[in-house]
Every structure is written in C-alpha cells, then in structure tokens.
N, C-alpha and C positions, 0 to 999 in steps of 0.2 A: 633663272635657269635657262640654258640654251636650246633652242630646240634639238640638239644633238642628245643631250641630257634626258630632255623630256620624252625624247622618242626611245631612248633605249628605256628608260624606266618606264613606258607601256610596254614596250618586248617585255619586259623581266615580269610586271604584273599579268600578261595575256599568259607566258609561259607559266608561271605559277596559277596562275585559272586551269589552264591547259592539264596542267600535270595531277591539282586536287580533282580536278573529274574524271580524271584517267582512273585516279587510285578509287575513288567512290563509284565508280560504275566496277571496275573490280573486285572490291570488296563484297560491294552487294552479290556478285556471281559467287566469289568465294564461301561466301557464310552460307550461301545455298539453302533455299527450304525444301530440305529436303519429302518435309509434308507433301508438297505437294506432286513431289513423285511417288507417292506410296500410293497403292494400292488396296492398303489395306489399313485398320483403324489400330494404334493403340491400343495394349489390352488395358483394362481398370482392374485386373483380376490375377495378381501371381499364382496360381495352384491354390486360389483357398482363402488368401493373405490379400485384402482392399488395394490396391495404390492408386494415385492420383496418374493419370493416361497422360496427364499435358507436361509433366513433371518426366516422365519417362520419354518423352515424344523425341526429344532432341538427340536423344541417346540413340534412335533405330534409322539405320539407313532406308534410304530408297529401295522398294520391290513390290513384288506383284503379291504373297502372299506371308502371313505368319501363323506359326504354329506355338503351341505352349503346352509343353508335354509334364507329367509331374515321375518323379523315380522318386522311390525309399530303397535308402541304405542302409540297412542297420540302426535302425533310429532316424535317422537322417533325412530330411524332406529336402529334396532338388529339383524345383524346375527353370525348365530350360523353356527360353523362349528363341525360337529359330526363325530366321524369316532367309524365303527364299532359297533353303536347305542348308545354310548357316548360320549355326551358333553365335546368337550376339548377346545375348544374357544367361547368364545362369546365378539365380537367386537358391541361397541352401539355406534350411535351419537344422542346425549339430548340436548336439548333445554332448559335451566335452567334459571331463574332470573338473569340481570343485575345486577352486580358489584359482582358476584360470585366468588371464586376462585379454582382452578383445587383441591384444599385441601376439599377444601366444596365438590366440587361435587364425588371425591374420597372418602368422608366420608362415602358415605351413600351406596356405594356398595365394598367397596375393601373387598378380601377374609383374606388380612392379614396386619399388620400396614406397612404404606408407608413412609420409612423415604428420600429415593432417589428424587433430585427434579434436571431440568437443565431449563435453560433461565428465569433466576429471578422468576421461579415456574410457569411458563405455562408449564413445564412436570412432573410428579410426577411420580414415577417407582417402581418397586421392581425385583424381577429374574422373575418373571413369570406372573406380572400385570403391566400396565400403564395406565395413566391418562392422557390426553391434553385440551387444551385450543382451540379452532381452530380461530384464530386473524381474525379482520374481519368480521365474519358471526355474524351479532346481526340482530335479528328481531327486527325493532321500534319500531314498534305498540303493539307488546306484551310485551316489555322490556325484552329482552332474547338474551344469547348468547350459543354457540354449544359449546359443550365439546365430547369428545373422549376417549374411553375406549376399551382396550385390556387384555383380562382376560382368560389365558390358567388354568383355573380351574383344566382341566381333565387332563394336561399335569405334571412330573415328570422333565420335564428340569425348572433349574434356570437359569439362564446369566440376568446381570440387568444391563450389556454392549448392549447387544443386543435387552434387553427389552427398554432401552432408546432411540437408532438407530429405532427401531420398532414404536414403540406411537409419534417419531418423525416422522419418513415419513409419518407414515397414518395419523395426524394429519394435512400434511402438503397437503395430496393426497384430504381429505376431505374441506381442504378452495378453493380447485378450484374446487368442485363438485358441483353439482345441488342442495345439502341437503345443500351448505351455500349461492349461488348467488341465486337461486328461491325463497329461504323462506326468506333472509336477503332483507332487505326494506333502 
C-alpha cells in the first residue's frame, strides 16, 4: 500500500473516531439524567396504590418540587401527580359497565392511539400511557368492573417496556386495595 493510501486511510479511521465520540458525548447529554436535576424524590405512593419510585423516575422531569393530589369523581379515584405546578401524571381507577374492555375504557381517554396490549388485552400500553383491567373488583349491584389508567401526559420520556411493567404492577397493587374489596360485592 502507498503511503498515499495509508495516510488517507488514518484520515478516514481518525475521522470515524472523530465523529463516534462526537455522537457518544451527545448522546450521553441527550438521554440526560434527569434525577439529577430534581429536587425532589419520586413518589412510592399513588394516592393509596404501592409503586415502585425507580420504575416511575424516568417518566418525571427535572424541578424543584412535586405534588400528588388525590380527587373522587363519582366512584372514580384520580390522582394527579404535579411537579413544579405541571401535570405530569394522572393515575385513575373507574368503575365502568360489565363486559367492558381495557380497549373501551382506553378509548375514551388515551392521549394517543394504543396499539401495545399483554395478557389477552387486560393491559393496553404505549411509551407513556397505560391501561388495565383490575380482575376481580366487579361491583354487582351496579354491574361494574375497575379499570386502571396511567397517563404521564406532562412527561417527555417513552419506554412501553416500562410503561407495561408500570399499568401492570399498579394494576395488580389496586386489586388488593380497598377501591376493589370495599366497593366489589
């Protein structure tokens, strides 16, 4: 090989160094931890309902404080976790008609279309919303069953790995809670 040869082919190999460190120190800024601008911790606690803090962590932006407020509507348990004085989660459990399904009740509020579904469609997902089913909790008397929704609206992260791990646990924290044994007959 000529040294004419040999020296362009270290330009092409320095350039190609050049340019994977460029993207890997970019990257690394991009994916950003955002942990470590918060100011504030993860909850472990939706209004009631267990969750895992490190599990929900990816999902909240950077700020100085958060809040987690609980509302009932009608049956209906909502809270809202705000941080910073923006809506970034709102976690509900609803009370819907018998023989519904997590697709139905995901209709009428998902922020975006839900195609992600696991356990024959008692979970329905996307990177930054889920839907559940909570097995078990049927009011008789009303003919209703609880459904489950996790929706980081205000949030900037997707994972719909994590978002299915997520609408599964809480789904699973809410059929041993008081919102499915109290009101289920």
């Amino acid at each position: 090989m000529s040294n004419l040869h040999q020296e362009a082919s270290r330009a092409r190999t320095f350039t190609a160094l050049a340019v994977l460190a460029a993207l890997t120190v970019i990257t690394g800024c991009s994916s950003g931890d955002e942990k470590a601008d918060r100011d504030y911790a993860a909850p472990n606690n939706l209004c009631g309902i267990s969750v895992d803090s490190g599990e929900i962590s990816p999902f909240l932006p950077a700020g100085e404080s958060i809040t987690v407020q609980k509302d009932d509507h009608l049956g209906s348990q909502i809270c809202k976790v705000i941080v910073d004085k923006r809506l970034i989660l709102t976690a509900t459990q609803a009370w819907v008609a018998e023989g519904k399904t997590t697709a139905y009740f995901a209709s009428g509020q998902t922020l975006e279309k839900i195609s992600l579904s696991s356990n024959a469609g008692q979970y329905r997902f996307s990177g930054n919303e889920g839907f559940g089913k909570a097995a078990g909790c049927v009011r008789n008397e009303r003919n209703q069953e609880l459904y489950t929704a996790l929706q980081f609206q205000g949030s900037k992260h997707s994972d719909s790995d994590a978002m299915k791990r997520l609408i599964t646990s809480y789904t699973k924290e809410v059929e041993s809670s008081g919102q499915c044994t109290a009101d289920a007959s």
